[in-house]
C-alpha positions as CSV (number, residue, x, y, z in Angstrom):
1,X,19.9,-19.7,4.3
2,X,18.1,-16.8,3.8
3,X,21.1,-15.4,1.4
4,X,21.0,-18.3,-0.6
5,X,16.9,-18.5,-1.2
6,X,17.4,-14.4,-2.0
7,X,19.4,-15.5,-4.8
8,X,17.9,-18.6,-6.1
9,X,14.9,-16.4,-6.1
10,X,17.1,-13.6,-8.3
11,X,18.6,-16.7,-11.1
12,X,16.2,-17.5,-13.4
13,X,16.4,-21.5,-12.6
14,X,14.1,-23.9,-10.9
15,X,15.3,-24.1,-7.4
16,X,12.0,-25.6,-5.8
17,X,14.2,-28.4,-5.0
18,X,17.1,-27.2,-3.0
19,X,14.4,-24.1,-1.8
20,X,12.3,-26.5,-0.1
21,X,15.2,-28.6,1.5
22,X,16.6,-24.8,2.8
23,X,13.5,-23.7,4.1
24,X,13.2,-27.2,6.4
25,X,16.9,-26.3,7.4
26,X,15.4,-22.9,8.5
27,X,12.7,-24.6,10.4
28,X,15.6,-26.3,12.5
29,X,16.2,-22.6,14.3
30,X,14.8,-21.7,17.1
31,X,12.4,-18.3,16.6
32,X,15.5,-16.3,17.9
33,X,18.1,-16.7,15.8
34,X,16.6,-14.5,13.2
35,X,16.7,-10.7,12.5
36,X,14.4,-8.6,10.9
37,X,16.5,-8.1,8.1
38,X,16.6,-11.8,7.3
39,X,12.9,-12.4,8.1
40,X,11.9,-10.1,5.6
41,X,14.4,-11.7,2.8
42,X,13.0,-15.4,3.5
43,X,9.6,-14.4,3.6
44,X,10.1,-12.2,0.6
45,X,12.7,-14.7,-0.9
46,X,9.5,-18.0,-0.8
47,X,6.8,-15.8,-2.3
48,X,9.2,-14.7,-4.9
49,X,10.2,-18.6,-5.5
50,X,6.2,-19.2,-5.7
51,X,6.6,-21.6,-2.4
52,X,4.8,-19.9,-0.3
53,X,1.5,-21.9,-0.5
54,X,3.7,-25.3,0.8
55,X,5.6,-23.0,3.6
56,X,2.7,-22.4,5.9
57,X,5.4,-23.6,8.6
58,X,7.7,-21.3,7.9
59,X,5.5,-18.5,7.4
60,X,4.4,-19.1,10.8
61,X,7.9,-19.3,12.5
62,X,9.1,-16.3,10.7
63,X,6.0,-14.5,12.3
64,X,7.0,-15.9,15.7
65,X,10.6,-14.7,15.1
66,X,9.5,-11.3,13.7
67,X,7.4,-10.9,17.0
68,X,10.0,-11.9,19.4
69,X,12.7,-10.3,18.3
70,X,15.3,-9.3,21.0
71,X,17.3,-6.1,20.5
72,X,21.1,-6.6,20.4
73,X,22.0,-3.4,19.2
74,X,21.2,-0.1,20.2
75,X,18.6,2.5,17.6
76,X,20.6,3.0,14.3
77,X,19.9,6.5,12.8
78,X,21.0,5.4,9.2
79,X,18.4,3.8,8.3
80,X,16.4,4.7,11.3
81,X,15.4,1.2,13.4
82,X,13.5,0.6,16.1
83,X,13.8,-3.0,17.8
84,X,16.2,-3.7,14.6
85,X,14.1,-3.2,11.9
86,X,14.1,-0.8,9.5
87,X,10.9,0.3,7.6
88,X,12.1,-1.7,5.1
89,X,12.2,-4.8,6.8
90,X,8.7,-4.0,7.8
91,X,7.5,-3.5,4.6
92,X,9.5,-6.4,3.3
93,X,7.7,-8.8,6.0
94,X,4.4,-7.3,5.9
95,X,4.3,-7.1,1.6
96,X,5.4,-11.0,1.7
97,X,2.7,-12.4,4.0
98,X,0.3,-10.0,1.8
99,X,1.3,-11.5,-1.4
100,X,1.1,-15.2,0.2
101,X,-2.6,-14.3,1.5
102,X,-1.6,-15.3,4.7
103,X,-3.7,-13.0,7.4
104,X,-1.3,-12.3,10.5
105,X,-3.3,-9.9,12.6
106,X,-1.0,-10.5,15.7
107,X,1.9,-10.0,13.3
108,X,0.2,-6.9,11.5
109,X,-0.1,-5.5,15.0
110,X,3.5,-5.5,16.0
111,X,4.3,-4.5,13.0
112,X,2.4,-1.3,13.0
113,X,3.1,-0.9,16.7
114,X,6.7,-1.4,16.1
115,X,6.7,1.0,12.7
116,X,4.8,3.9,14.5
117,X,7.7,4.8,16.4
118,X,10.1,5.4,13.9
119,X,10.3,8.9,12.4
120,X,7.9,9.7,9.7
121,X,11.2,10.3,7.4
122,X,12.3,7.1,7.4
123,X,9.7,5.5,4.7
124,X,10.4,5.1,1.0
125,X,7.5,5.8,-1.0
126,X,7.7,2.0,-2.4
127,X,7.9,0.9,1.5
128,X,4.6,2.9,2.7
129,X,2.9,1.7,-0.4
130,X,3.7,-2.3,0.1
131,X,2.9,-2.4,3.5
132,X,-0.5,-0.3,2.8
133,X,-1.0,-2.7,-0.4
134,X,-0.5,-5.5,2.1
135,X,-3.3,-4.5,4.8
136,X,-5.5,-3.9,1.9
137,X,-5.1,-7.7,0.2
138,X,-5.7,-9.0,3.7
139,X,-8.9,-6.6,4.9
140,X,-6.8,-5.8,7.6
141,X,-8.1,-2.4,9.6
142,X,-5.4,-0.3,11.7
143,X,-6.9,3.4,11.8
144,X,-3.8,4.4,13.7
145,X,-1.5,3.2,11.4
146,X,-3.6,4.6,8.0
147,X,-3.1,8.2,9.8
148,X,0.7,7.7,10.4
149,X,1.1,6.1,7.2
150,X,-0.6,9.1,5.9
151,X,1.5,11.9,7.6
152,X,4.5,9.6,6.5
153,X,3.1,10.1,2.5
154,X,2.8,13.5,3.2
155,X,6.9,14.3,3.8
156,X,8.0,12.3,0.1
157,X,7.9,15.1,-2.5
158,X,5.2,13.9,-5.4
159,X,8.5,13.3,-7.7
160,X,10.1,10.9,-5.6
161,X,6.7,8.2,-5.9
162,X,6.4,6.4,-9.1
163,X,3.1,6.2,-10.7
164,X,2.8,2.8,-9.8
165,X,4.0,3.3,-6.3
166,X,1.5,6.8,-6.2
167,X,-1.9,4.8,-7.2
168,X,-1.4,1.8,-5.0
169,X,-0.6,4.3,-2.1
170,X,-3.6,6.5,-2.8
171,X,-6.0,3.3,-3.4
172,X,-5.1,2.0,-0.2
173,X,-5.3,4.9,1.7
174,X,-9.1,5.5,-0.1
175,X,-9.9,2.2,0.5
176,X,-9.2,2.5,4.7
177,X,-11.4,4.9,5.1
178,X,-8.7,8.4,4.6
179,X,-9.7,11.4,3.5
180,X,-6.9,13.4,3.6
181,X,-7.1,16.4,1.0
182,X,-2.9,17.2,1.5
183,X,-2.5,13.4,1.0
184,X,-4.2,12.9,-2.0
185,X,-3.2,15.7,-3.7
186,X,0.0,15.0,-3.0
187,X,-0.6,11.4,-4.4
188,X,-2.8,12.3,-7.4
189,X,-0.1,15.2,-8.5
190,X,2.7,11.9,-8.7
191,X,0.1,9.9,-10.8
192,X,-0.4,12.8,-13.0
193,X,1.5,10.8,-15.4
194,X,-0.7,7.6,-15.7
195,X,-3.8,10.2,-14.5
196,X,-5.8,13.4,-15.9
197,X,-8.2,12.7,-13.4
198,X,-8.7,10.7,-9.8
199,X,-12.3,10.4,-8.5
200,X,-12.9,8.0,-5.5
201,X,-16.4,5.4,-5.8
202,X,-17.6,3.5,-3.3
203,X,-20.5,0.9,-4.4
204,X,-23.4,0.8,-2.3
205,X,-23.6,-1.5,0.6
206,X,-19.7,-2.0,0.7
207,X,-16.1,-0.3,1.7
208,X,-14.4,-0.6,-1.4
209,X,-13.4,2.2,-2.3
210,X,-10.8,2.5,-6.1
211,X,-9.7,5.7,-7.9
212,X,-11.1,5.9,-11.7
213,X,-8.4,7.5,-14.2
214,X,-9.6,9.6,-17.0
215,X,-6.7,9.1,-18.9
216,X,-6.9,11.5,-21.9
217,X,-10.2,11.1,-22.6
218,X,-12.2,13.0,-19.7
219,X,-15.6,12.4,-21.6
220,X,-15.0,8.4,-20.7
221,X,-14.5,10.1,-16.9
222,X,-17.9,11.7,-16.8
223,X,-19.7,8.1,-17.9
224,X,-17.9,6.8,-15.3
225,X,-19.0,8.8,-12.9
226,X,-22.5,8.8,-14.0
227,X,-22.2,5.0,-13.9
228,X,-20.9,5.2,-10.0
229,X,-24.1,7.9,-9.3
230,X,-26.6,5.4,-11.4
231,X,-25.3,2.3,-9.3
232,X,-26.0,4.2,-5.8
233,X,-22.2,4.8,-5.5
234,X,-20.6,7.8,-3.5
235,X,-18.1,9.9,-4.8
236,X,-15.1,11.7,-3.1
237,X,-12.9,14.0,-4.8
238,X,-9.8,15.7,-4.4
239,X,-11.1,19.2,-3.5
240,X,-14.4,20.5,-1.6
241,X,-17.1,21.4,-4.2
242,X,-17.0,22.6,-7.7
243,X,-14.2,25.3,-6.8
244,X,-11.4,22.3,-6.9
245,X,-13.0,20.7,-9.8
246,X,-10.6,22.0,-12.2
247,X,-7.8,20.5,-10.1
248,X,-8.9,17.3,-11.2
249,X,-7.5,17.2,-14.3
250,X,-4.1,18.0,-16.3
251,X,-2.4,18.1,-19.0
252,X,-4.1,18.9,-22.4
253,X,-7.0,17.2,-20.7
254,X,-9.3,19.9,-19.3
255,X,-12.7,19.5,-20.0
256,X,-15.2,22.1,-21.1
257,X,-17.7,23.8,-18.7
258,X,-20.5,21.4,-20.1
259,X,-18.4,18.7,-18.8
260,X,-17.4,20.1,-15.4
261,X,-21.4,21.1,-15.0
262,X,-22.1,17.7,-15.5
263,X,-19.9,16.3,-12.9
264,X,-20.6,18.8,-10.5
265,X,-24.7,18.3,-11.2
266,X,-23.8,14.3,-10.9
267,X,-22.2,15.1,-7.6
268,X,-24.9,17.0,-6.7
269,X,-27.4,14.7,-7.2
270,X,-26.1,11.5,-6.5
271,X,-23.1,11.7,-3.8
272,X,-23.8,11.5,-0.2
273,X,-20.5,13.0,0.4
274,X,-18.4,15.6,-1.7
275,X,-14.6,16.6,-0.8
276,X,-11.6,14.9,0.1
């Protein structure tokens, strides 16, 4: 079953038919019979499909089966499991039930629990990024697992992230609360491409926090930071005080002293908080 959804969901066809008459096949399984490795492609496999709104049932028993799952095999090293999955079947599982907005905290739980204990080697830079994208698109809070997922971020070289996979880390991590100077300039020196610049805001009177990208224009940076400072917003920035502010940006994209004065007199005069 779930090898057949994983391909409907790969043909470019309209398999809603024979997807929906698989998953009620699924559903005649006890909790048990499934792995993490085919958990994650079902899950992955219905979202994929765009079924996941009429699969609420078999969200559910795939969350069951996910947290009962009993080890037949003993710890593989290659890829690294504990329990039988793999940080990609956690990521797979936890990215899935993110994209179908389908808040899991007992599920979330055992999946951090379970994903804390393997090595910190063992995550792909588009694995730690899904299942940190996924907590975020659920306001799901796991202070443990932000700090392991950071130490985790910390072993990838910056060339081995994508942009994309880079920025969605780094939002993530901003937006749970992490301020982690190693970690984000790691992250912001693999966004460098789609980035001259990453400044952290957080509006008044919420959490959010998002990185603004200067781009190549770095005097369209400094209104938006004076926008964040007029607003009552906080900034954080890679770096402790106007020493690092340099570091912000790349490229052929370095700003004049008037500019970095500016910031630094914004930052001054309107952050609560300055550094990483």
């Amino acid at each position: 079953i779930a090898h057949i959804l994983a391909g409907y969901a790969r043909a470019d066809v309209d398999a809603s038919a024979v997807a929906a008459y698989l998953c009620s096949c699924a559903l005649d399984f006890p909790a048990s019979s499934f792995k993490p490795q085919l958990i994650g492609m079902i899950c992955r496999s219905i979202v994929e499909l765009g079924i996941a709104p009429q699969q609420d049932a078999l969200l559910s028993r795939m969350s069951q089966a996910a947290q009962t799952i009993q080890c037949t095999v003993a710890a593989h090293t290659a890829p690294a499991t504990v329990n039988e999955f793999s940080a990609r079947d956690i990521a797979a599982i936890a990215s899935s039930f993110g994209a179908a907005r389908k808040r899991d905290e007992m599920l979330f739980w055992h999946l951090s629990a379970v994903g804390q204990q393997l090595p910190l080697d063992a995550w792909a830079p588009r694995d730690l990024a899904g299942i940190a994208e996924a907590y975020q698109a659920l306001g799901l809070k796991d202070p443990s697992f932000f700090g392991y997922i950071t130490r985790a971020s910390l072993i990838i070289p910056p060339d081995q992230y994508t942009p994309a996979e880079a920025s969605v880390l780094l939002t993530a991590l901003a937006r749970a609360g992490i301020r982690d100077p190693l970690a984000f300039g790691q992250l912001t020196l693999a966004c460098d491409r789609e980035a001259d610049a990453m400044i952290f805001t957080s509006s008044p009177g919420t959490e959010q926090r998002e990185w603004v990208s200067g781009g190549t224009r770095p005097k369209e940076i400094l209104q938006k930071v004076q926008d964040a400072g007029r607003d009552g917003g906080s900034l954080w920035l890679p770096g402790e005080g106007d020493a690092h502010l340099d570091g912000l940006f790349s490229g052929s994209s370095v700003p004049d002293d008037e500019l970095v004065r500016s910031i630094v007199d914004i930052t001054n005069e309107e952050s609560d908080e300055v550094g990483a």
